[in-house]
Phi, psi and omega in degrees: 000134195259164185299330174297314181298326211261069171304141155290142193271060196295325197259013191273173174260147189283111193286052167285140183281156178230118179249152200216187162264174201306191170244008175261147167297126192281168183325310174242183213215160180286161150312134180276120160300326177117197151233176203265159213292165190262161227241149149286124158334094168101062174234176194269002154328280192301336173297307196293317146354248159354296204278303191307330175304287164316178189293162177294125177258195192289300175317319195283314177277317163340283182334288182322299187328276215297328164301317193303323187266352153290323193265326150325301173316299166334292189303315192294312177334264200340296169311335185261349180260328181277327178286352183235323180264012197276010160245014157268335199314340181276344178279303177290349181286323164021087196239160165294169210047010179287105160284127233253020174182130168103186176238135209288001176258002137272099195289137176289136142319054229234030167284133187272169195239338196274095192256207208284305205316307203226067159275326164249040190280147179279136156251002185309328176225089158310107196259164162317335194270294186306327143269027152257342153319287189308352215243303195344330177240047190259213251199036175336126204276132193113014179243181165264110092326109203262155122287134197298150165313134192282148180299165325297010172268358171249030163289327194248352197201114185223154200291140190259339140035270186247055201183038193315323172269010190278285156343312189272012210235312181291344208271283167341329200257331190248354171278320159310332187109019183230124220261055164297347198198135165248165161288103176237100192049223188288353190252166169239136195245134209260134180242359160343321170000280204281318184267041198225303176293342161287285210302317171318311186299305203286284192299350174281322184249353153284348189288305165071054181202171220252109186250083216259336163195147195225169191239082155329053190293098183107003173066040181325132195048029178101334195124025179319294189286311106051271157333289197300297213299282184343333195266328193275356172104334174289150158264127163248115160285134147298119233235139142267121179286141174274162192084008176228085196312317169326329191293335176294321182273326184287335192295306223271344154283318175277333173297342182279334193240059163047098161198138176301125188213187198196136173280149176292128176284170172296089197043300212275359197259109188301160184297160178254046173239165181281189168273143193047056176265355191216134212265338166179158191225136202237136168235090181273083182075026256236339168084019206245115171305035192325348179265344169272201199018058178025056177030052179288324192265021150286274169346320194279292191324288170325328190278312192294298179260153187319137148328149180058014191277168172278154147240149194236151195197115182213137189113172189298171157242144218271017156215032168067178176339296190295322168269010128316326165266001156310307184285303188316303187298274162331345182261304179317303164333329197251352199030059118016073184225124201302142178242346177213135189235056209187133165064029191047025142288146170243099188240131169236158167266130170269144166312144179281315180213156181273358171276145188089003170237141172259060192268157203102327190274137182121325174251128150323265168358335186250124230276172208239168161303136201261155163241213175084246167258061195341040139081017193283330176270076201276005150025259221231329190238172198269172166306134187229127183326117114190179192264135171267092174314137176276104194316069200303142184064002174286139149253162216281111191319320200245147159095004149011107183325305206290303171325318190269336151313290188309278205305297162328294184301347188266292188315320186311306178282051158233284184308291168331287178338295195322309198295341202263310159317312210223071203304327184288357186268356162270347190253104170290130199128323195259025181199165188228285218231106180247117129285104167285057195354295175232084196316325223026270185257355187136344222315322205283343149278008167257343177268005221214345202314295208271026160263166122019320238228187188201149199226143185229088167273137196260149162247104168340123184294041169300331174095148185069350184253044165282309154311327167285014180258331184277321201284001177288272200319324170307295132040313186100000275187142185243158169172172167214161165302162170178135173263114170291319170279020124231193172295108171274200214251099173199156175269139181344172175006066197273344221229167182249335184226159175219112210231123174207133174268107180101342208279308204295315161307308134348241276232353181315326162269014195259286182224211193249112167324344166293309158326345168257358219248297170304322209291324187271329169300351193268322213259018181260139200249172187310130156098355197242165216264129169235139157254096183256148146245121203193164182270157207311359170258345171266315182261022117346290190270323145335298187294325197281313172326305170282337191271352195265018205254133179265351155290343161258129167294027187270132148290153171221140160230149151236170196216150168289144175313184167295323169311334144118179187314330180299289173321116170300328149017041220209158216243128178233128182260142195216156178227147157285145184226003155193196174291115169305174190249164181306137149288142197274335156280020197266357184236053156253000000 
């Protein structure tokens, strides 16, 4: 389609899905409104009443006229809206709990794929093998998807369902005696609430310091501990820990009950967040062999948090005395220093500054200061024994005073448009869990601060944006790396929106636009939302792209920017609208 050819759709209506409440019954039951009041004697009822006995006044056709040319008016919309929108209508019906693909006596698939082998699969050339990789954790036709409970209920409650290893995580957990979550018909209900909400006060006041974001390692309890912090105003990410195959069904329970969470890159692999990015990192029972791999991923912790940040450690530890003084050795090492002790919380402090520690000296064995590019970029590389120093007195390259204004203000007027198109994105309820592809500095979860939702910004493994992933997090503000030619480490269908400014343009020379295309249909969920903006010949090729893909199942419209028809520019919107269909290559 050539660019001349091609109009913007400003004026069809846009195929968002509209969630509403569910059709199972929630948690509380609605208010009976009653029925409506009955008109009083000499009220303005009984007048109008009264007045139809008598004579016709002047008023009275007045009346007739003005009702008679309302409801024409009304009828003519109605007919010019239906007519223009009537291939969106199955889209726009959406409701929670609808199930919006499949048959209800099959169980979803959510088994993950990303291990060491295709953690680095290429999209560059998408062979056929390779897009049966990507299609692997998508939603295989014949199963059932719920669309999830709107935040805040579905902090307490989620379709059990749509989360089969989740489900199977919880079942487990309770056979044991450790009772977080039941079984209630089709939902699974977390009952964890109060003493997950105790344990909070006891680690909050052992911390005793101001915590603006934290790092969950294993996603405790489904996204439990997650939940509680997010309520106290920390943003958490939830975590998989590696070496813990479980960890994986707790990620795909706290993303169904809208909360941030991320699948474990593979052992040997550092977190894909910057240095000094989280104010404290928490392990609640987390199952983490913390005395093994030559106590490297206590290092990745020390690298993750702020000078002066917290680790937080609680429960037994799962090989016993020795790996507690394995961690005890190691905290000294990082020079460390314990601040708490009580009721089997454990808290240490990282130093505010490395002068005066000597670490390492003294054991063969223990680990040094790392140098070069002190490891700060996690990309791409692996962990390495030693301490990430802490950069006295650096401030941040990116993220500037004058920079984060200027970007706050563009954004706000983007993010207006968005609301002005795409009226549901503004309606607290209908959207949760946002991925920002290519973030830069944050603007577009930061013009989103005061809504319902949480934004998971990636700064694309592109070379030169490394420093805007730290300056998001000065921000208050969460995000991670991510190379778009693989998969990221998220489970099928995590997200309700997928917003990227630009990433196509990015990457037109890295790999192949079906291969990102495909990547975001997988982890995009049914019935849920895409914002690409980019210029008008890349989402061109985008639109040509989709329709000719017979698995995604997206409407796509584009429309003009905040800038108007002049700008090459242009925002192209998309709804998934249902469950793909079998890939014909998948039983080759």
């Amino acid at each position: 389609m050539s660019t001349s050819s091609l109009q913007t759709e400003t004026s069809r209506p846009l195929p968002f899905p509209l969630l509403v409440s569910p059709s199972a019954p929630l948690p509380s039951a609605m208010p009976n409104t009653g029925s409506p009041p009955r008109s009083r004697p000499g009220s303005a009822a009984g007048a109008g009443a009264g007045r139809r006995c008598g004579k016709v006044t002047r008023v009275d056709l007045l009346t007739v006229v003005l009702a008679a040319t309302l409801c024409s008016a009304s009828y003519s919309l109605s007919i010019w809206h239906n007519s223009r929108g009537a291939a969106e209508g199955s889209v726009l019906g959406l409701v929670a709990g609808h199930a919006v693909c499949g048959d209800a006596d099959e169980e979803l698939d959510f088994e993950a794929h990303h291990t060491a082998e295709n953690a680095g699969l290429s999209v560059s050339e998408p062979s056929s093998s390779a897009r049966r990789e990507l299609r692997a954790e998508g939603a295989p036709a014949g199963n059932i998807y719920r669309v999830p409970f709107p935040w805040p209920v579905s902090r307490a409650v989620v379709w059990a369902g749509n989360s089969a290893r989740g489900l199977a995580v919880a079942k487990a957990a309770a056979a044991a005696a450790e009772r977080w979550a039941r079984v209630d018909g089709d939902m699974l209900r977390f009952t964890d609430s109060s003493a997950v909400r105790a344990y909070a006060d006891v680690v909050l006041r052992l911390v005793a310091a101001p915590v603006r974001t934290a790092l969950d390692i294993g996603a405790m309890h489904g996204g439990s501990w997650a939940t509680e912090m997010l309520s106290r105003g920390v943003l958490t990410v939830s975590v998989a820990a590696p070496w813990v195959p479980s960890d994986g069904a707790l990620v795909e329970l706290a993303l169904e009950r809208g909360v941030p969470a991320m699948l474990a890159a593979p052992s040997r692999r550092g977190l894909p967040y910057p240095v000094a990015a989280f104010d404290m990192a928490h392990c609640g029972s987390c199952l983490v062999p913390w005395h093994l791999h030559g106590e490297r991923f206590l290092m990745e912790i020390d690298r993750v948090l702020r000078p002066g940040g917290y680790w937080v450690h609680s429960g037994a530890p799962r090989n016993g005395p020795r790996e507690r003084a394995g961690v005890e050795t190691v905290a000294a090492s990082m020079c460390w220093r314990k601040v708490a002790d009580q009721n089997g919380v454990t808290v240490w402090q990282k130093p505010v500054s490395h002068i005066g520690c000597n670490a390492g000296e003294g054991a063969a064995m223990s680990p040094r200061f790392c140098t070069g590019q002190h490891r700060e970029d996690k990309r791409d590389s692996d962990i390495k024994p030693c301490i990430t120093p802490i950069r006295e007195g650096a401030a941040p390259r990116e993220g500037t005073t004058e920079k984060l204004r200027h970007d706050g203000e563009t954004w706000r007027g983007r993010v207006a448009r968005y609301k002005a198109v795409v009226t549901q994105l503004g309606q607290k309820g209908r959207f949760r869990n946002l991925l920002d592809m290519n973030a830069g500095l944050g603007g577009f979860a930061a013009a989103l601060a005061d809504d319902p939702v949480w934004v998971m910004n990636v700064i694309p493994a592109t070379g030169g944006d490394a420093d805007k992933l730290g300056a998001i997090y000065q921000r208050g503000l969460i995000g991670a790396y991510h190379d778009w030619c693989e998969p990221m480490l998220t489970p099928a269908m995590s997200y309700d929106l997928l917003h990227a400014d630009s990433l196509f343009t990015l990457y037109k020379h890295r790999c192949d636009m079906e291969g990102i295309l495909l990547e975001m249909d997988r982890i995009l969920r049914p019935g849920r939302s895409v914002i690409l903006r980019d210029n008008i010949d890349i989402l061109a090729k985008i639109k040509n792209v989709i329709s000719a893909n017979d698995r995604m199942k997206w409407d796509v419209q584009i429309v003009d920017g905040e800038n108007g028809s002049d700008d090459a520019d242009k925002i192209l919107f998309a709804a998934k609208s249902s469950c793909n269909d079998d890939d014909p290559d998948q039983e080759q």
